[in-house]
DRENNU-773703 format. One record per residue (C-alpha): x, y, z; residue number from 0. Coordinates in Angstrom, 3 decimals, m for minus. Example, Ala and Ser with C-alpha at 12.3 -4.5 7.8 and 13.67 -1.06 7.14 Angstrom:
<nodes>
[node [12.300,m4.500,7.800],0] [node [13.670,m1.060,7.140],1] 
</nodes>
This chain:
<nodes>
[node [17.447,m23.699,m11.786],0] [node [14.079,m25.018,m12.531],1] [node [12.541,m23.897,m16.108],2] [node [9.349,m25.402,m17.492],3] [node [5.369,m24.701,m17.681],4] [node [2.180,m24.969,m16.271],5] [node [m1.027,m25.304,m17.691],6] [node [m3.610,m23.109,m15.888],7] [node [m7.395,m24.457,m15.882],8] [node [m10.444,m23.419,m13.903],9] [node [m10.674,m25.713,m11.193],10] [node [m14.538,m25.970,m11.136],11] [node [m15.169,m26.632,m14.662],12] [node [m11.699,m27.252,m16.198],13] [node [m11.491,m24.486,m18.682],14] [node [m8.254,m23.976,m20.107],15] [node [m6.949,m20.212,m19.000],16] [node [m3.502,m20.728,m20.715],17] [node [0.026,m21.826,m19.435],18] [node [2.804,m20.492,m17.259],19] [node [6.537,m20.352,m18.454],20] [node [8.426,m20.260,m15.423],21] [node [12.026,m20.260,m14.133],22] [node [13.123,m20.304,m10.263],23] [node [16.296,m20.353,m8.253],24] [node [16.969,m20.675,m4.803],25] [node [20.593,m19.095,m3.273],26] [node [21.317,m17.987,0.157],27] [node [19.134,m15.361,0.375],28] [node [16.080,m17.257,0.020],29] [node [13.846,m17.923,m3.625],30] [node [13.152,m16.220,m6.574],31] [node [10.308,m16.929,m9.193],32] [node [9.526,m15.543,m12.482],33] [node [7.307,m16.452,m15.161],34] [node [5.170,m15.112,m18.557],35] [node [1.668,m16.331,m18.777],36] [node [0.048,m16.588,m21.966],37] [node [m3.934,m17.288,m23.054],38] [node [m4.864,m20.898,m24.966],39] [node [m4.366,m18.961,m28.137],40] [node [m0.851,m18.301,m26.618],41] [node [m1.261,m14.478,m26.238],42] [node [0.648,m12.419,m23.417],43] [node [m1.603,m12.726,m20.357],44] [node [0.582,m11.045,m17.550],45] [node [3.635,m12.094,m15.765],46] [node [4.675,m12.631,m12.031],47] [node [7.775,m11.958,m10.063],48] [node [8.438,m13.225,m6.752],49] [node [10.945,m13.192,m4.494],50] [node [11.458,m14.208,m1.055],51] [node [14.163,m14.391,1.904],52] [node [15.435,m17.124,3.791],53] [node [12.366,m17.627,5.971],54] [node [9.801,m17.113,3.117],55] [node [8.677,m13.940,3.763],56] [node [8.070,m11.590,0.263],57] [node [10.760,m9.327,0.072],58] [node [9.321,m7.952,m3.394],59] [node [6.454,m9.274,m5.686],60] [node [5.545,m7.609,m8.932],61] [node [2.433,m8.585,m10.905],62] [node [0.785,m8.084,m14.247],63] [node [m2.402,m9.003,m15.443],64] [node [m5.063,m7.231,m17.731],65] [node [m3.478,m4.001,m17.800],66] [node [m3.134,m3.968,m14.003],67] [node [0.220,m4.093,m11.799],68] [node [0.387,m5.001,m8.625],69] [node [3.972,m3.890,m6.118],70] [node [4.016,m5.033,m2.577],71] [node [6.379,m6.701,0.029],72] [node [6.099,m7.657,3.364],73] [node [6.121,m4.602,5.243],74] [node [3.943,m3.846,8.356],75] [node [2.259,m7.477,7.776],76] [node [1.967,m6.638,4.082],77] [node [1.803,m3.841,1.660],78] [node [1.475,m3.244,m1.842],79] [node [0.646,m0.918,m4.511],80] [node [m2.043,m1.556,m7.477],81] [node [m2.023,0.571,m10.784],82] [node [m4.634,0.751,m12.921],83] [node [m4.092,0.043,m16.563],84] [node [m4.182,3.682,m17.790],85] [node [m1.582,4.420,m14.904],86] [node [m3.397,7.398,m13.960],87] [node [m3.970,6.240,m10.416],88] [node [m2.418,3.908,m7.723],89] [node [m4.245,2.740,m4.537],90] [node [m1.806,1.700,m1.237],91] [node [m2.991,m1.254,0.521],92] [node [m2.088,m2.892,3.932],93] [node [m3.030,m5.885,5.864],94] [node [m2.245,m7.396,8.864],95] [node [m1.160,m11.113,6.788],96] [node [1.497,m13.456,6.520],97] [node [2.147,m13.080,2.845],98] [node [0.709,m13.105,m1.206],99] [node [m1.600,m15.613,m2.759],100] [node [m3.360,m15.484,m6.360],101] [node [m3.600,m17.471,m9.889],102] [node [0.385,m18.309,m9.852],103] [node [2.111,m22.155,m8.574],104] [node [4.951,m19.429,m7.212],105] [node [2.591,m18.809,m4.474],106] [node [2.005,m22.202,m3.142],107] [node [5.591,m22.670,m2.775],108] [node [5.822,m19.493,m1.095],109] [node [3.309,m20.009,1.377],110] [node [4.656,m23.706,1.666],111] [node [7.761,m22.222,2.493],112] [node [6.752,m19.926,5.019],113] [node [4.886,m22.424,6.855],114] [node [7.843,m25.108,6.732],115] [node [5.331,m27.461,8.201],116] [node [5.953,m31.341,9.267],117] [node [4.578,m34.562,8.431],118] [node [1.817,m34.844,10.213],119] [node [1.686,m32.126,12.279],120] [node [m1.160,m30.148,13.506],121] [node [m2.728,m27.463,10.364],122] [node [m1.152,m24.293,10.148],123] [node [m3.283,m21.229,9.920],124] [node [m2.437,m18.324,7.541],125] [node [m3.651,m15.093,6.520],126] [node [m2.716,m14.381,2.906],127] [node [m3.942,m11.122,0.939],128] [node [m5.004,m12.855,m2.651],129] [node [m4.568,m11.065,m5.638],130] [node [m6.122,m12.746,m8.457],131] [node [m6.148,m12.042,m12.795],132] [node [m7.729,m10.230,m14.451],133] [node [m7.561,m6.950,m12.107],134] [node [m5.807,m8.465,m9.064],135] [node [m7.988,m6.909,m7.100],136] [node [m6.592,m7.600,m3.228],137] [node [m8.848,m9.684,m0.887],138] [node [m7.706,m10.808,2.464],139] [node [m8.278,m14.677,3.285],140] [node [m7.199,m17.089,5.607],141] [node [m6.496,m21.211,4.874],142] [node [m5.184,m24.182,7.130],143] [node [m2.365,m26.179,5.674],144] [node [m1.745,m29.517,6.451],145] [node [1.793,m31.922,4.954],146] [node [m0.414,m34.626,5.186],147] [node [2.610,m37.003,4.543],148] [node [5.634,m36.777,2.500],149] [node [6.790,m39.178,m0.157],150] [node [10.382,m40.274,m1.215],151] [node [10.604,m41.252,m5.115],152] [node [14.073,m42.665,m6.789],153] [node [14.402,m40.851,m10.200],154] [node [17.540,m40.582,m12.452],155] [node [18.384,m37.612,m11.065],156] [node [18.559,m38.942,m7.538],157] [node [16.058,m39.146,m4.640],158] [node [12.749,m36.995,m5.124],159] [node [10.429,m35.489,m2.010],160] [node [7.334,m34.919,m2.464],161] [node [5.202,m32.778,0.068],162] [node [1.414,m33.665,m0.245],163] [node [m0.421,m31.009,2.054],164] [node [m3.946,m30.320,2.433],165] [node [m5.034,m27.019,2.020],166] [node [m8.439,m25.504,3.901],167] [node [m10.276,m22.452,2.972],168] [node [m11.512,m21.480,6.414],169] [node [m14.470,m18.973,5.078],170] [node [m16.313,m22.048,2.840],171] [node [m14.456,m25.281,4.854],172] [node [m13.502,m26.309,1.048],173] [node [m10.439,m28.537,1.168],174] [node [m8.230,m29.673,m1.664],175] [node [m4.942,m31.033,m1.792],176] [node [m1.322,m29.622,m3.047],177] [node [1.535,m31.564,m4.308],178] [node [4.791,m29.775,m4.328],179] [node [8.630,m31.280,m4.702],180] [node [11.204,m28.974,m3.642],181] [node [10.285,m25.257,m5.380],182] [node [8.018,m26.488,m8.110],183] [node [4.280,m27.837,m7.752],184] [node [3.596,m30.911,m9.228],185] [node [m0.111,m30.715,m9.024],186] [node [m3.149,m28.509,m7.416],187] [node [m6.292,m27.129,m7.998],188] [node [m6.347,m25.880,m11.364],189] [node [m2.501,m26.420,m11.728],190] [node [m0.717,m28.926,m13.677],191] [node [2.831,m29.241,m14.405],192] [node [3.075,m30.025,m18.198],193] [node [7.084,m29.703,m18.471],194] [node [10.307,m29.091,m16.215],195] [node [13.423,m29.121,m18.180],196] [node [15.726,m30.114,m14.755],197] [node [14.852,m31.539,m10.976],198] [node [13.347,m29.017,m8.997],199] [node [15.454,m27.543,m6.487],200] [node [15.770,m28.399,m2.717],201] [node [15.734,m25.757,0.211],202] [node [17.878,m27.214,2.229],203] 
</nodes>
């Protein structure tokens, strides 16, 4: 089970946003993610929770962030719910996409996993509804993703892949790449891996 933290920058300017203590598991019913996200001054920021089956689809994501909370799932492409932080109101969204994006590593993996993409392969196109901090206000998007090549490294722990796609923002044509080992990401746009406390796990 995976445990360690991100640090969280702007990827424009490289302003620190805070970190990400996660913790993630895969089993036989697919992948679960969960994390606390704090500010630079080490505040509570919001939290995610992620889980997916087998073939990477979100059975049930949860969200917090400023106040706001986000439920959805894939369900009719996918659906979700979005409070507001005085909880007086929640808005029902749906969207003909694939899955979940927003601020969070989780969903790289995720979407990584959904695609289950080879080496070299043609790009991948996928329509992801991105819910970003502070409000996590939902926006609909599509990228390309690319495993440009894979890489096998010998650590202590025993052999480690590492996926290195290229991700495409098909609205701008901005590309930037993604490296991810098994269920954690080792480095992406405003996303670095600062500690991991055991090997991350395979998904077989």
């Amino acid at each position: 089970m995976p445990r360690g933290r991100y640090s969280l920058h702007d990827p424009h300017d490289h302003t620190p946003l805070g970190d990400e203590h996660f913790q993630c598991a895969t089993g036989p019913s697919g992948w679960r993610y969960v994390s606390q996200i704090t500010t630079p001054s080490g505040d509570h920021a919001g939290s995610v929770d992620l889980a997916l089956d087998e073939l990477g689809r979100p059975v049930r994501l949860e969200l917090h962030a400023g106040g706001w909370q986000v439920r959805g799932a894939a369900l009719d492409g996918v659906t979700w719910v979005r409070t507001d932080p005085a909880g007086e109101r929640a808005q029902e969204g749906n969207a003909a996409a694939h899955s979940f994006t927003g601020g969070s590593p989780a969903f790289l993996v995720a979407t990584s996993r959904l695609l289950r993409l080879a080496s070299g392969a043609a790009a991948a196109r996928v329509r992801l509804v991105a819910l970003t901090p502070p409000v996590l206000a939902p926006r609909t998007l599509d990228q390309s993703w690319t495993l440009a090549t894979t890489e096998t490294h010998a650590t202590d722990n025993g052999p480690l892949v590492v996926g290195n796609y290229q991700v495409g923002e098909v609205d701008t044509g901005e590309q930037h790449p993604v490296h991810i080992a098994g269920d954690v990401v080792l480095a992406a746009p405003g996303v670095e891996l600062e500690e991991l406390e055991s090997p991350p796990s395979g998904f077989g």
